[in-house]
Structures are given as C-alpha cells and as structure tokens.
N, C-alpha and C positions, 0 to 999 in steps of 0.2 A: 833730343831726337827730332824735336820738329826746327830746330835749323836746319840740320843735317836734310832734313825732308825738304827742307823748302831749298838750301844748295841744288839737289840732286834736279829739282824741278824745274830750275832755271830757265827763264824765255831768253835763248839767247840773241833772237831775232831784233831783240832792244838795244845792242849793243856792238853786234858783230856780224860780219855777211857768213862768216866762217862754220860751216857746218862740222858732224860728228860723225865720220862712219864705220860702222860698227862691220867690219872685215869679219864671213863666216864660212869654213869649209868642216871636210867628213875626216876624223883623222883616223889613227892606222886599225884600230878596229871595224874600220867601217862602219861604227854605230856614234861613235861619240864626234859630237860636235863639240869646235874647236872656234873662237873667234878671240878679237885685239881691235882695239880702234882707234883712229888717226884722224887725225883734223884735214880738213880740204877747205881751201880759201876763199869756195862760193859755192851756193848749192850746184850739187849733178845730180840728173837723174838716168842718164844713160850709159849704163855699164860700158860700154864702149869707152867712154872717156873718164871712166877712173883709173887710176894708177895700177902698175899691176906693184906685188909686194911680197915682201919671202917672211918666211917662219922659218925658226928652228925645228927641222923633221924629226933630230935625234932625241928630242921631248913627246913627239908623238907618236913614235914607232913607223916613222915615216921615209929613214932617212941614218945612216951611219952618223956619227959622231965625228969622224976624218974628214965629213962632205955633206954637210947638215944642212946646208940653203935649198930650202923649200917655194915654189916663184907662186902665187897666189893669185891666178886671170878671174876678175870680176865676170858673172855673168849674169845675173840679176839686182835687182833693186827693189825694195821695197821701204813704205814709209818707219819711221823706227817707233813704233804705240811705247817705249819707254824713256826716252830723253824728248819723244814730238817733234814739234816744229817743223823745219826743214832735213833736220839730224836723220840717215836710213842707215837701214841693214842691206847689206853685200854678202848675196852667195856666190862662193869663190870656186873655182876647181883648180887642183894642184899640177905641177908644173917639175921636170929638174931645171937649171939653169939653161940647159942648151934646148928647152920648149919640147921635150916629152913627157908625156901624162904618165905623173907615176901611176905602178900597180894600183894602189887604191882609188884613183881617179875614174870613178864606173861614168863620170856623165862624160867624158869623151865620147866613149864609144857609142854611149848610146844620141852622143848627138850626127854622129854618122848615118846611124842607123835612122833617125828623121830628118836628115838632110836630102837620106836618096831619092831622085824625081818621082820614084813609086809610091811611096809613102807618104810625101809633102800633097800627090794628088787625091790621094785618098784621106786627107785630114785626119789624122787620128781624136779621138775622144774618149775623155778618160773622166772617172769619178771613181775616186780613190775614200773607202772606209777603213781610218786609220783607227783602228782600239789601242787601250793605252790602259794601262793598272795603277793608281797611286797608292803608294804605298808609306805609312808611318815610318819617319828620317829614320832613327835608330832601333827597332826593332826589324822595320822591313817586310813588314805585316801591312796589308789593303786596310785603309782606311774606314775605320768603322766598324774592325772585325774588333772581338775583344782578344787583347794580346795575348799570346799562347791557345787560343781558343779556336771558336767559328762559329758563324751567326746563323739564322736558321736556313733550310736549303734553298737553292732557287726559284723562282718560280715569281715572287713581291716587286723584286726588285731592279725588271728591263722597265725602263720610261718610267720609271715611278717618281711618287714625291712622299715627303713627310722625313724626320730625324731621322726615324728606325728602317728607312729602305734607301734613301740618298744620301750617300756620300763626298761632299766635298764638288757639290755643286760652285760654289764661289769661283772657287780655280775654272769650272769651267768656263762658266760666263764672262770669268775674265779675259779667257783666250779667246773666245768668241767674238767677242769685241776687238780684242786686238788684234785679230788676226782681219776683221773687217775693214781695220783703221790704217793696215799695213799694204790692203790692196789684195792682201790672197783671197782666190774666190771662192770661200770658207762656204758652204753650202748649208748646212745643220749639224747641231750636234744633239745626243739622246743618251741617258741612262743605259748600261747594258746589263746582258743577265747575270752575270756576278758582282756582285755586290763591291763597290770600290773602284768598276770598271766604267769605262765609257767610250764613247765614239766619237771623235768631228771625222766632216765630208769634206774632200777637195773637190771642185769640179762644177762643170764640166772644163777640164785645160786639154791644148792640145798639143801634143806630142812631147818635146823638152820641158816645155812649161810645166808640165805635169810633177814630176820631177822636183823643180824647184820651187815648186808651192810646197808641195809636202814637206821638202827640208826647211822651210821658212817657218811651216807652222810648226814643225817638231821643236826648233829652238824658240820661238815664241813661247810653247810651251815648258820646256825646259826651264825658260828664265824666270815664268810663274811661278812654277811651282819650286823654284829657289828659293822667292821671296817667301812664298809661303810656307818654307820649311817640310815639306811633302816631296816624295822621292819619287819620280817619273821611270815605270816600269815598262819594255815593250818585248821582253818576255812573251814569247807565244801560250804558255804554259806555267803562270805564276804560280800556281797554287795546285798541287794533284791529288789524283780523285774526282770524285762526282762534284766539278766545276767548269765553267765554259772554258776554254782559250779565248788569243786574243789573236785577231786576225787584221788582214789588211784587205778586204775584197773589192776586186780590180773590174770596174764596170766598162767599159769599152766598147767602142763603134768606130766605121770607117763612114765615109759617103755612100762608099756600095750599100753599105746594110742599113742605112737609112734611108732611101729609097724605097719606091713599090719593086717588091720581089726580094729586097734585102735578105728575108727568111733564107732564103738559098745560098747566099752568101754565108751568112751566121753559121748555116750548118756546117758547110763546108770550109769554115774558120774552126771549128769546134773539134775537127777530124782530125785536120793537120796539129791541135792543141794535144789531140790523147795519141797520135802519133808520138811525140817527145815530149812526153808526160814526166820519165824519167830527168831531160835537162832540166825543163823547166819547175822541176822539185826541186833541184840539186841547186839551184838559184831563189829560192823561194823564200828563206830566210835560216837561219841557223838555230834548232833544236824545234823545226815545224812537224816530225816524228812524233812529238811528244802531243801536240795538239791532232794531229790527221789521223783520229783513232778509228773514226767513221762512227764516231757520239760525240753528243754533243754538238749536234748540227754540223757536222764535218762529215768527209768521206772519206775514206782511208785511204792513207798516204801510197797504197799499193798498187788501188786500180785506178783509172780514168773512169770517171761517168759523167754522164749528164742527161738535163731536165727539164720539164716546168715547172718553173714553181717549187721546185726541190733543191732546201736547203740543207741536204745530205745529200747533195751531188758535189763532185768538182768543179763543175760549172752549172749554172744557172741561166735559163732563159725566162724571160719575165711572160706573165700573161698578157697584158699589153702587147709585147712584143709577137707572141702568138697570134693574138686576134689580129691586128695592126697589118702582119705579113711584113713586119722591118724594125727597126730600132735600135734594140742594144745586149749584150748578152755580158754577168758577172762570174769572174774566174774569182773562184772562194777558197782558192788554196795559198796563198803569200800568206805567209804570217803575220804579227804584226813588226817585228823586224826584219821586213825586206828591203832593202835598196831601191827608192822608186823609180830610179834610173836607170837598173837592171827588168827590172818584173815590166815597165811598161816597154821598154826598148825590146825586152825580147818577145813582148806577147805581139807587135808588130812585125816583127820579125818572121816569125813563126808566122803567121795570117795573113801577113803580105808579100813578104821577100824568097819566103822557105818555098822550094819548089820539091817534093816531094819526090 
C-alpha cells in the first residue's frame, strides 16, 4: 500500500511539463457529479484555452443511446489539492454537438442572467451556507449515531468538540484545506445542530463565480469522503422527527444595498422575493417540503416572511445590517440540494431584473 501511496503522489514536475486535468460537470440528476481526466501538454490555467470534450450522455441520463456525444465547455479552473502540483480541476457545463446547452445545463442560463448590463452594474454578492450529512457507507446512518438507534437530542452538539458530540471532524478539515489549496474562497466551516452534520461557507463570490465554487467544493468534498469510506448526504431531511434539516442559506448583496440607504433597497428586494415565493420554492431544491415545516429554525414552506434576526423567517436581515442602514440580507429557504446556479441566478433575477 505505501508504493501504491507513494505512485498516486508522484511530483510530476520532476519529469514532465505535462499536466492532469481532472474534467468535472452535473449529470442528469442534477445532483451527481460526474468527472474523467486527460493529459494536456503544459500547464493552463485559463478555462478559455482548454480543450473542449464530450462524454458519453447515455451513461448519464443525459443523452439517447442513438446520439450519445455529450461536448463539455471548460468554464473554471481550480488547483487539483489531490494529484498537486500544476495538475487542476475543470468545472465544465454541457453542450449537444451543434452548441446547445442541454436541459440539464442550469449555468447557461444563469450565466445570462449575470451577463445583463443591470446586474454586472449591480455586482452581485453571495455567501453560500452549504450543510451536508455524512453518513456511515453501508448502513447509511449519520456518523456517530449508533446503528439502528440515535444518540441523545440536540441541543451538545452545534460547534461543539469532544468524541461524544463531533463527528468526523478529519473529513472536515480536510476539505477545508483543500478546498483553500484549490483557490475557492472557502470562508469557514462549524459543527451543526444534528449530530453528524455540518457546514462549509462559500463567499463572498460574485455572481457566476458563485456557482462554480460551490460545485468545486461539493466534489472536493465528495472525493474525501470517498477516500474516507463515509457517504456524502445533501438530503435536505436526512433523518425525520425532532431533528434539524439541512439547508443551503443564500446570503446576498447588490451595490445599492451596500451603500448608505441600502436598507431601502433590501426591503424592497425582500417584497419582490415573497411576491414569487411560489417559483422560487419550486426551484429551491427537491424534497425542501420535508425540511420547510416552520421548526426547526425554518419557516414553512407555505408562507413568505421575514425579519431580524429571525431564524424562523424566510428570509433573514442581520442586525448589523439594521443598525448600519445597508449590507446584506440571507434567504434561508434552498435546501441543501439546490443548484447554485439556479437559487443565485434567480434571486438576481427576481431583485434586479423582475419588474413587477
């Protein structure tokens, strides 16, 4: 095993100009990421000038079997924290051969939607709280719990430390690091209230980029918790009963509303949100019903509300942002399986585009 370890770790910079790049797009579930990787004959780091490349669709639910070429457009770069070196990871978005974005391909559109001169002037800003549940390989049970069972109620174990309240720390710190090492602007991460759960922060990115940090850390993550035999849950509602959800809360600012007067802004971003409260659920992640009970620090998936300081509202305005009169306001309804290139594309959308 430690050849094999010491293979896999090879400096190939000792030998070769030839980098590793690790090709990653969303396949046809929308949830599961999909990568392959290809040699290039010197380092790039400008998506622009990597190759573009196809996959087989009809292995991914992507694509008929008759007409299976899938075209794969580079649109980020990051460093690779698992081969090093100069070797990166390529988040890709999908393509048919004659250059339309298939159905599944949500960052098209939403690179439209930050392309348009209203919203490039308005900078978006985003900081993205991505929860995540690991879960034991073969049972499928949260880490920590005892299997068939459940550990005592909440309440020990948000931020906490010691055996009997943290679970599976290692993984995290490992993504932490790598995901620092890879360039995303990984912000912090913390223990959450159910036990086996936890949190990393994207942010602050702005507008597309948004987007493609979060998919970068999700398979960062993913590929940890391969090696470490633990199974990567984003389940909004892993476990039912009297336990939290897991959520994705979408923190958000333009330049109007960080400015003096912003406040006014925020609000009147907040109106046009509980105006199409309904789309923007129906985009929010798939089985967020089961988390949006209005417990459990949520507010039910029925009404619009909002607050300060009220983490049983739909949305959330900070106190800071109160006294301050500007800042930033968090939409606490995406689950944690939302598409972050749908939830931030539309909450744009909706606050700067949508004319009521």
């Amino acid at each position: 095993m430690s050849l094999l370890s010491d293979l896999s770790n090879l400096d190939l910079t000792e030998t070769t100009e030839k980098i590793i790049a690790e090709y990653i797009w969303i396949g046809g579930s929308g949830l599961d990421l999909r990568s392959k990787a290809r040699t290039l004959n010197s380092p790039i780091t400008d998506p622009a000038l990597l190759p573009k490349w196809n996959y087989d669709g009809s292995s991914t639910g992507q694509a008929p079997g008759q007409d299976s070429e899938v075209i794969l457009y580079p649109q980020a770069v990051y460093k690779d924290p698992f081969r090093r070196g100069k070797n990166i990871l390529v988040i890709c978005d999908a393509y048919t051969p004659a250059g339309e974005p298939i159905p599944t391909n949500k960052r098209y559109a939403a690179a439209q939607i930050f392309s348009h001169p209203d919203v490039i002037v308005e900078e978006p800003w985003y900081g993205i709280e991505q929860e995540y549940t690991l879960l034991q390989k073969d049972v499928k049970w949260p880490v920590g719990w005892p299997v068939g069972g459940y550990p005592g109620p909440q309440g020990p174990y948000y931020c906490a430390t010691g055996a009997d309240k943290a679970f599976g720390r290692d993984i995290v710190d490992a993504h932490y690091k790598a995901c620092l090492y890879a360039g995303i602007n990984i912000s912090g991460v913390n223990g959450e209230v159910m036990p086996g759960q936890w949190e990393f922060q994207v942010g602050p990115s702005v507008g597309i980029d948004a987007g493609d940090q979060i998919w970068a850390a999700r398979y960062i993550l993913e590929r940890i918790t391969e090696i470490a035999g633990v199974v990567l849950s984003l389940d909004p509602k892993p476990i039912q009963g009297d336990w939290n959800g897991a959520g994705a809360h979408t923190n958000y600012s333009t330049k109007s509303m960080r400015i003096e007067g912003g406040i006014d802004v925020i609000k009147k971003a907040i109106e046009k949100l509980g105006l199409r409260h309904k789309e923007h659920i129906a985009a929010y992640g798939e089985g967020n019903e089961r988390r949006l009970t209005g417990k459990h620090e949520t507010a039910s998936i029925h009404t619009f509300s909002w607050g300060v300081a009220n983490r049983g509202a739909s949305v959330r305005v900070g106190r800071d942002t109160e006294k301050d009169g500007k800042g930033y306001f968090e939409d606490r309804r995406p689950a944690s399986n939302m598409d972050p290139y749908v939830v931030t594309s539309m909450i744009a959308d909706t606050t700067i585009l949508w004319k009521p």
